[in-house]
C-alpha positions in Angstrom: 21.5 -14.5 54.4 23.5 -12.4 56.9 27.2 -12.4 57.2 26.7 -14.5 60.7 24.9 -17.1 59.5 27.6 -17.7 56.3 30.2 -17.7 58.4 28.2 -20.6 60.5 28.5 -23.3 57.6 31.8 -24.9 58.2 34.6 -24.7 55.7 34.9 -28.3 54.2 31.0 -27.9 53.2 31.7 -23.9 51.6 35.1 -26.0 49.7 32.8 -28.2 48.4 30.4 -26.4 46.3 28.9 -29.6 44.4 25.4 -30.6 45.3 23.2 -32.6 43.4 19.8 -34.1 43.9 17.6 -33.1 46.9 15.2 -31.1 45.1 12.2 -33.1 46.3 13.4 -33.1 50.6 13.7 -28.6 49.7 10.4 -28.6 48.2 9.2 -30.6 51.2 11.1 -28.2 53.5 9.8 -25.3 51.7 5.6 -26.5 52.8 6.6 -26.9 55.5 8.0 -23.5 56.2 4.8 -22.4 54.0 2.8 -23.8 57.3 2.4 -22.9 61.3 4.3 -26.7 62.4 6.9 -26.1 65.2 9.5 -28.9 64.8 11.1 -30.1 61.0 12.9 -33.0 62.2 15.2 -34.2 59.1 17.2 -37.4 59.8 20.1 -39.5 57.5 22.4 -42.2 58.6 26.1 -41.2 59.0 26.9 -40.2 55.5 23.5 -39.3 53.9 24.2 -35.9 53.9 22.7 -34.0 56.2 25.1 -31.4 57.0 25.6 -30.5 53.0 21.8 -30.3 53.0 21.6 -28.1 56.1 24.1 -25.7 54.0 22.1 -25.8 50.6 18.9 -25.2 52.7 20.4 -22.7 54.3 21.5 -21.0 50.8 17.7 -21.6 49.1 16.4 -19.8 52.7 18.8 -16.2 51.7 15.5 -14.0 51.4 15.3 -14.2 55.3 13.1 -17.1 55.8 15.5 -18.8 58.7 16.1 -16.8 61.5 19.0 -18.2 62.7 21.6 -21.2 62.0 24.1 -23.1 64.2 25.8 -26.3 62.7 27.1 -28.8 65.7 30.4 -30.3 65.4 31.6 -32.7 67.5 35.7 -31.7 67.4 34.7 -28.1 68.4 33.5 -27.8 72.2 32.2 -24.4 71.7 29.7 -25.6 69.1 28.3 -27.8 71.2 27.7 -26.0 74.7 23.7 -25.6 75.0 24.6 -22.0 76.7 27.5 -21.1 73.9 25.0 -21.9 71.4 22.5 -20.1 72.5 25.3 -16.5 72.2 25.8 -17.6 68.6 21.6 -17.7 68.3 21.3 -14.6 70.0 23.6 -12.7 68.0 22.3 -13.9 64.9 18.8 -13.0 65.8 19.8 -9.7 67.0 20.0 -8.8 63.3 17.4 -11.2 61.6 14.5 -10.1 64.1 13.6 -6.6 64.8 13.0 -5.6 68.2 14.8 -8.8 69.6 17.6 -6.8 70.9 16.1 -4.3 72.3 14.0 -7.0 74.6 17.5 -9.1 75.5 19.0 -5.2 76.7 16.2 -5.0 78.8 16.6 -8.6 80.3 17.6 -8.3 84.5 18.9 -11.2 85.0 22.4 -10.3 87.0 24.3 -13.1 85.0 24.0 -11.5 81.7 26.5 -9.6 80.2 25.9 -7.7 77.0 28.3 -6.1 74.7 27.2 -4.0 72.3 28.1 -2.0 68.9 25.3 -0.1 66.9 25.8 3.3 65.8 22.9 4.8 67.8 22.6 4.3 71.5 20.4 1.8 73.1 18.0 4.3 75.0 17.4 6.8 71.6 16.5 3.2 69.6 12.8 3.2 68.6 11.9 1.3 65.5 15.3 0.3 64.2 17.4 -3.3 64.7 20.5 -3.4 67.4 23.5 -4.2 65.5 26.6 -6.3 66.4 25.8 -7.5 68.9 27.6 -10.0 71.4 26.1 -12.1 73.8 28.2 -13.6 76.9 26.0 -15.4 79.3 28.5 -16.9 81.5 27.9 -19.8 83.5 23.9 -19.7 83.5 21.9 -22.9 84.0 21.1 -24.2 80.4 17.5 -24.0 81.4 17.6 -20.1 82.8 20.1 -19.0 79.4 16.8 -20.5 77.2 14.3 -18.6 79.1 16.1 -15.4 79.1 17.3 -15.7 75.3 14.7 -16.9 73.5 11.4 -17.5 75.7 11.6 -14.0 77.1 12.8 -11.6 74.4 10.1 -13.3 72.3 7.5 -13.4 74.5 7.8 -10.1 75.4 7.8 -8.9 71.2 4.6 -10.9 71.2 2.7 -8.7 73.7 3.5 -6.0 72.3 2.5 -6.6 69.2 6.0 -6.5 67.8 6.3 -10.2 66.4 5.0 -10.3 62.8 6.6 -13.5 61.9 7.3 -17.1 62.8 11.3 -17.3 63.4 12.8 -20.3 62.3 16.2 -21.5 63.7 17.7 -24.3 62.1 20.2 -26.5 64.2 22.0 -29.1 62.0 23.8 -32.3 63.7 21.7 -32.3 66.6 23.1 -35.9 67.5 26.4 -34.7 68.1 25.9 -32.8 71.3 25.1 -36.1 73.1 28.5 -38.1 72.8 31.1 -37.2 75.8 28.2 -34.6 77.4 28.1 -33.5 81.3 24.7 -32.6 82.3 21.8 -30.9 80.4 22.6 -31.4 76.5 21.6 -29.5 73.4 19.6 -31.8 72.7 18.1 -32.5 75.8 16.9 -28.9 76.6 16.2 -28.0 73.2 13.7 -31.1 72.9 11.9 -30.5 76.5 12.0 -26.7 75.8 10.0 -27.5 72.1 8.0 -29.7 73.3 6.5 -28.6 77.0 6.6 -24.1 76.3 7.9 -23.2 73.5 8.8 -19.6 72.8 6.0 -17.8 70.9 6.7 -17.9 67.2 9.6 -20.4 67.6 9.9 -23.2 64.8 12.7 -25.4 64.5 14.5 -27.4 61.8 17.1 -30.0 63.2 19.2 -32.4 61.2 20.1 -35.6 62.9 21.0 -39.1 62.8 18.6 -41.3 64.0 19.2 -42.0 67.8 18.9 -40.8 71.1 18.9 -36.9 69.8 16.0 -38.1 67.4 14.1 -39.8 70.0 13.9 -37.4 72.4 13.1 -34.5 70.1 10.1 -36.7 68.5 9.3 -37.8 72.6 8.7 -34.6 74.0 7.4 -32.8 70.8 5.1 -35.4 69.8 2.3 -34.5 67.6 3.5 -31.1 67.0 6.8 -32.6 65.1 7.2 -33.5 61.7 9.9 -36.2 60.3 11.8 -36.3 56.7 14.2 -38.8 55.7 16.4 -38.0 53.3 16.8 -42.2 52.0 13.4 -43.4 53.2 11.6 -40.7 51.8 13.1 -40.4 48.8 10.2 -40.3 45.5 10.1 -43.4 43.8 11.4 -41.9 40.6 14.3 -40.2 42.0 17.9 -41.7 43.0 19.6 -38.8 44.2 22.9 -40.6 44.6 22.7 -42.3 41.2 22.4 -38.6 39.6 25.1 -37.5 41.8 27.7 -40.9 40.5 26.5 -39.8 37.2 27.6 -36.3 37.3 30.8 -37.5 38.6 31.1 -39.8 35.7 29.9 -37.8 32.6 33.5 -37.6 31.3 35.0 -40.5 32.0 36.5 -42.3 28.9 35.0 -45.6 29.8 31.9 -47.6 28.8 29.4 -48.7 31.6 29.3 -45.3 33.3 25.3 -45.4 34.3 25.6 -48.9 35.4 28.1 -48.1 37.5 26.2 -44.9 38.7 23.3 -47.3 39.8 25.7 -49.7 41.6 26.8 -47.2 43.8 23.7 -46.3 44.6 22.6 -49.6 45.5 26.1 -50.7 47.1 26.1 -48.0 49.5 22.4 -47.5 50.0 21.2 -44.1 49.3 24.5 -42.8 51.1 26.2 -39.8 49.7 30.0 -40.1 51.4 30.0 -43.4 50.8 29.6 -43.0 46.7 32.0 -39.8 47.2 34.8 -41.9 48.4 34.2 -44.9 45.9 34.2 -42.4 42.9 37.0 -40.3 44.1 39.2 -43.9 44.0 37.7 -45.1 40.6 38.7 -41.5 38.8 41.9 -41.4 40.3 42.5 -44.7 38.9 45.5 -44.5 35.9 44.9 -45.9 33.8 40.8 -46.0 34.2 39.9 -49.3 33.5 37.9 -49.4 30.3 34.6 -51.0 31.2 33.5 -49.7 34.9 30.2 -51.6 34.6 31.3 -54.6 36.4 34.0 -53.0 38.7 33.9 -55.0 42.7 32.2 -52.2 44.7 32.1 -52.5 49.0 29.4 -52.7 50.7 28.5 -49.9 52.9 30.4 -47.3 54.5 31.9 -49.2 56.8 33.3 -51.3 54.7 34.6 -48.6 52.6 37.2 -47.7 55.8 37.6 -51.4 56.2 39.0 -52.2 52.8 41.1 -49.2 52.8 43.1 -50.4 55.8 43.5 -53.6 54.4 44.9 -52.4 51.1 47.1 -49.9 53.6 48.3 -52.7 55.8 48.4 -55.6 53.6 52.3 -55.7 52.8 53.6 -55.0 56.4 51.2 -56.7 58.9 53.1 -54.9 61.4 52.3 -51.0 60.2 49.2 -51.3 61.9 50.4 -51.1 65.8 53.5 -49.2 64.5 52.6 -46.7 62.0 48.9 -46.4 61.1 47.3 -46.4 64.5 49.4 -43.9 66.1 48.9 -41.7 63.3 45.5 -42.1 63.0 44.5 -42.1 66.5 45.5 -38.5 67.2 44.1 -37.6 63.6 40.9 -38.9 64.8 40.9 -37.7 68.5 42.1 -34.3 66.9 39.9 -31.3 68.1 39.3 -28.4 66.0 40.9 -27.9 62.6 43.3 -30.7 63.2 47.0 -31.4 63.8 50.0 -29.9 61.5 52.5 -32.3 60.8 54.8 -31.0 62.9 52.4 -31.8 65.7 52.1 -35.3 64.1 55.9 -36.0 64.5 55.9 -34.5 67.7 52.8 -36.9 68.9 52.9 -40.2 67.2 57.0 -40.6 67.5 57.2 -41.8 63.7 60.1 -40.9 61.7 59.0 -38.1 59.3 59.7 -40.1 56.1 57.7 -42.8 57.3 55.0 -39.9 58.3 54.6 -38.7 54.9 54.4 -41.8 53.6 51.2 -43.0 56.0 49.7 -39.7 55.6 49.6 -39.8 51.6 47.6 -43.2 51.8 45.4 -41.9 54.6 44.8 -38.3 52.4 41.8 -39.4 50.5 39.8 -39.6 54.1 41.2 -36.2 55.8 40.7 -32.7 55.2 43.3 -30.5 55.1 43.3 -26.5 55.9 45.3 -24.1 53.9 47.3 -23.8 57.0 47.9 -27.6 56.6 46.1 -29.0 59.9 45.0 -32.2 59.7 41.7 -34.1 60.7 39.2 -37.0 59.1 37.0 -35.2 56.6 33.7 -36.9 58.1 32.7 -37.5 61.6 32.2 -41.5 60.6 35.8 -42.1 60.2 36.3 -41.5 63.8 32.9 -43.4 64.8 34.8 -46.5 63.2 37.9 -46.3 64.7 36.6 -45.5 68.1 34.3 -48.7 68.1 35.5 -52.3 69.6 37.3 -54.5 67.4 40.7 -55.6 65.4 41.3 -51.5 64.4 40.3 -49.8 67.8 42.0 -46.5 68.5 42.1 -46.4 72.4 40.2 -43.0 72.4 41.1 -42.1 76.4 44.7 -43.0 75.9 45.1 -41.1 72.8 43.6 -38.1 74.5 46.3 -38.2 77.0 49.4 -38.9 75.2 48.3 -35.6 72.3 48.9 -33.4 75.5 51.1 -35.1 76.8 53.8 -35.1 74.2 52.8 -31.6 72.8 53.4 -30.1 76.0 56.8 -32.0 76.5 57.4 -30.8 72.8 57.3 -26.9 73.7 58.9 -27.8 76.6 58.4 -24.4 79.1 56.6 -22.5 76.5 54.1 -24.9 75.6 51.3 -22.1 76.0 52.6 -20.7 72.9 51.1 -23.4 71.1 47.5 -22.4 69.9 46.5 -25.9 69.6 47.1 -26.6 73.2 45.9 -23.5 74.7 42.1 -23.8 72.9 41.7 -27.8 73.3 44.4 -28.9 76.5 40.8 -29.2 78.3 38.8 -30.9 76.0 42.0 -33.8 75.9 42.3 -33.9 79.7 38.5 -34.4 80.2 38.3 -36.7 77.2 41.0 -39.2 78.6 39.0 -39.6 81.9 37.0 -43.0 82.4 33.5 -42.2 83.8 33.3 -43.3 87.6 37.0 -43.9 88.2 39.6 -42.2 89.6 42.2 -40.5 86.6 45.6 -42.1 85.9 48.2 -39.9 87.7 49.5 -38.3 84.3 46.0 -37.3 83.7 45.7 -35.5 87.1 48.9 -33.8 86.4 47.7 -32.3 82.7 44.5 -31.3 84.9 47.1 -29.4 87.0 48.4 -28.1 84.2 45.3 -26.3 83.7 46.2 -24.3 86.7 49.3 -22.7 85.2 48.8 -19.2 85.3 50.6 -18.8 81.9 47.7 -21.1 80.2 45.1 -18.9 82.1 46.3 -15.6 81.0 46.7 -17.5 77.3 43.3 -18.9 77.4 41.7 -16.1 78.9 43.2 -14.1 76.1 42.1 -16.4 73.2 38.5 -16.7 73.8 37.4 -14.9 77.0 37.2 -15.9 80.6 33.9 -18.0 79.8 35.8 -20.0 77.7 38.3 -20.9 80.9 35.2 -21.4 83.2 33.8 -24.0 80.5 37.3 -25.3 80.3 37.7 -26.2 84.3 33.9 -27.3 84.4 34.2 -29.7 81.7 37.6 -31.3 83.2 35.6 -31.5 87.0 32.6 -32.9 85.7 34.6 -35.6 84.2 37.5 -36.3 86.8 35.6 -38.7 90.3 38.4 -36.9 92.5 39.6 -34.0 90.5 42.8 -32.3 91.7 42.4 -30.0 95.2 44.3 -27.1 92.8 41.8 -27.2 89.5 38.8 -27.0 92.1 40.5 -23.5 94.3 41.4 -22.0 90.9 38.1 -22.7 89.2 36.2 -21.0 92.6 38.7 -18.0 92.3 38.4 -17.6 88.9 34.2 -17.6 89.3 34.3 -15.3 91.9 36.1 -12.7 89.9 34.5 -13.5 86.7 32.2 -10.5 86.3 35.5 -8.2 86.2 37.5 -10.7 84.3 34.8 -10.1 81.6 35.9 -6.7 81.0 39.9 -7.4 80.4 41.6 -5.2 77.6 44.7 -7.8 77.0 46.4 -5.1 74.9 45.9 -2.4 77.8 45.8 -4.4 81.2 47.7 -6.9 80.8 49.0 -8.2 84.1 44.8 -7.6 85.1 44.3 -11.0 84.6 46.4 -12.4 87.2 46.5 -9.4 89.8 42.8 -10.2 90.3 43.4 -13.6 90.9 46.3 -13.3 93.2 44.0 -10.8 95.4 41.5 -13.5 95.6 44.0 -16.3 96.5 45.0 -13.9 99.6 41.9 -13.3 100.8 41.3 -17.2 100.7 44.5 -17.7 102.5 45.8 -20.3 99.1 48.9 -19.8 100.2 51.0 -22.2 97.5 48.7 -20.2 95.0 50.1 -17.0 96.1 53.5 -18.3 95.1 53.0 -19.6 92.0 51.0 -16.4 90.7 53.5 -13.9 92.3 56.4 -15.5 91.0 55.3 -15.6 87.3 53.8 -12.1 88.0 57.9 -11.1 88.8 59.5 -13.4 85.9 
């Protein structure tokens, strides 16, 4: 396994080292890697596991056998961009394939920009694999950023002989490109892409729930795909989620532990986070009750999160609308790693006693960095706070007023806030309502967006590609997007293919200089100002 594709699994999945069961669904991944089939579709409900599987499959595949790994997550944009995925594919398979990188050097296509480190140069490299290297496609068509990374390179290994091996990519949370998505998804180009030319020697595992994602993959791939479910396929003889509850339950000083075990298993149907959260409550009981065989058990997920807010709110009827749903709303329309509590007070408005308080009963159902950023440990929380009913979030809303108030809370230096600077977009575009015009606070944070401190911050934090995908998310979104976001977004295109080449540390008024020349020649003369003046201050 190489150092990219360990640093792919995402943290809360490397905390969590226990994994139990599953034995059967790796054998049954393991034939089919043993075989020439192109698609492994592997599907669970919310909660069944799939991303913990993706990682342990990913760990039982170290002697090379996958290619290349990307795990989609909904609360980070850049995992979820067809053309940003395919960089983080490319890179990986720059090391895990040899020749790959020489092919993608020799690609002509004039949007592609390569940057490269290897300790040989590229032209004196015969038989040996390009090293660290970095792929930045810029704004090419999903479609044309396939072809050129992975239909061409590999076609081109295959004629000449070069491609010994199948290479197997495996894509987990396929489903979770779909939600929110502007144009050609994941998903979408991945299935058509599978299903009517694949690249030569191109196999594909793909975790998802079942759904659209599913539907399409097993549409367009037909015969040529194979389906596992990790519940429905489950042996006879096996109960992963019992063995798992058992585990969990081998030293508690109770009676009644195996029934208990089987319960679980039954209550919540096969599903793994569902038993996690059930046990974590019953050993953190004091005292543990002394016979857990007959112990009330929820049923389902859902109702897991259901009976927890009505334990949470049952004294105070009122802490719903004034302390739980604020907090929880921007905990679960968090991008990223999260919030800090800081960001919490500064958001939500509560009192910081009263914070703490409503943050210790919602702690079993977050995850918490080192750092101490905030977010719900599993993307079902959010699915069941987002939906219709008594405990609705007001997604769009909540979008807004995160920026909003985070902004107002760092006052004129607001692009010193990290947060802000990586995920201002992804709120703005978030909190507009498809086919209607934005509220005006919601035009003015797209404004914001304009600021030429947040493009020099942005643009220093992840690249000029990064701000392109910014403004194209937010103007896909927005019916009548502000006249400003539009001129900066052409501007900041045309000079893109300089922009690409900005040493931060050693240019660093570049950024901007470039920009100012363009808004001169385009005669944007209230973009002159505003650039000149923060160029002076």
């Amino acid at each position: 396994m190489s150092r990219k594709q360990q640093s792919a699994v995402p943290a809360e999945i490397t905390e969590n080292e226990l994994f139990i069961g599953r034995e059967w669904a790796l054998n049954a991944v393991a034939m089919w890697l043993s075989g020439t089939g192109r698609v492994l579709l592997i599907e669970a409900e919310p909660g069944g596991g799939k991303t913990a599987f993706a990682a342990r499959l990913m760990r039982s595949c170290s002697d090379g056998r996958l290619a290349a790994v990307h795990f989609c997550q909904q609360r980070r944009q850049e995992s979820l961009s067809a053309v940003q995925i395919l960089e983080n594919l490319a890179s990986q398979l720059a090391e895990s394939v040899p020749g790959y990188a020489h092919r993608l050097v020799g690609s002509r296509h004039r949007e592609i920009f390569l940057k490269i480190e290897a300790r040989q140069k590229v032209r004196s490299m015969v038989n040996s694999t390009l090293t660290g290297v970095h792929l930045a496609l810029g704004e090419n068509e999903p479609r044309q950023a396939f072809d050129e990374v992975l239909r061409a390179p590999l076609k081109r290994l295959q004629e000449d002989g070069s491609l010994a091996n199948s290479v197997v990519v495996l894509i987990d949370a396929l489903d979770e490109t779909v939600e929110g998505a502007q144009g050609v998804t994941w998903a979408q180009l991945l299935a058509s892409e599978m299903g009517r030319d694949p690249p030569p020697a191109l196999r594909l595992i793909a975790t998802s729930r079942p759904g659209f994602a599913a539907a399409q993959l097993s549409h367009y791939v037909g015969s040529h795909l194979q389906s596992l479910n990790l519940l429905d396929d489950e042996p006879p003889d096996v109960d992963d989620v019992a063995a798992y509850a058992r585990h969990r339950l081998r030293a508690a000083p109770a009676s009644g532990r195996n029934t208990l075990a089987e319960r679980i298993a039954e209550s919540g149907k096969g599903n793994f986070l569902y038993a996690k959260y059930v046990l974590d409550d019953i050993l953190g009981r004091h005292p543990m009750p002394v016979d857990l065989a007959e112990l009330p058990l929820p049923r389902g997920l859902t109702n897991v999160y259901r009976d927890f807010m009505s334990r949470a709110i049952y004294a105070a009827p009122d802490a719903w609308q004034q302390r739980f749903r604020p907090l929880l709303a921007a905990l679960v329309e968090s991008q990223g790693d999260g919030l800090t509590r800081a960001e919490l007070v500064f958001i939500t408005g509560i009192r910081e006693r009263e914070l703490d308080d409503t943050l210790h009963v919602c702690r079993p159902y977050m995850h918490i960095t080192p750092e101490g950023a905030m977010r719900p440990y599993h993307q079902s929380l959010r699915d069941f706070f987002r939906q219709p009913g008594d405990l609705h979030i007001y997604p769009r809303h909540t979008h807004a007023e995160i920026a909003e108030h985070l902004i107002a809370a760092h006052q004129e230096r607001w692009v010193d806030s990290p947060y802000l600077v990586e995920h201002l977009a992804t709120h703005v575009a978030a909190a507009c309502a498809p086919g209607q015009s934005a509220e005006p606070g919601v035009q003015r944070l797209a404004v914001r967006l304009t600021d030429p401190a947040f493009i020099q911050a942005r643009t220093a934090l992840a690249g000029i590609d990064a701000l392109l995908s910014d403004y194209a998310r937010v103007l896909a979104a927005m019916s009548y997007p502000p006249p400003e976001l539009s001129t900066v977004y052409r501007l900041v295109r045309r000079q893109a293919h300089h922009l690409r080449k900005w040493n931060k540390d050693a240019e660093q008024g570049f950024l901007l200089q470039q920009l100012l020349y363009e808004a001169v020649a385009g005669g944007h003369r209230d973009l002159v100002h505003v650039i000149a003046a923060y160029l002076v201050s």
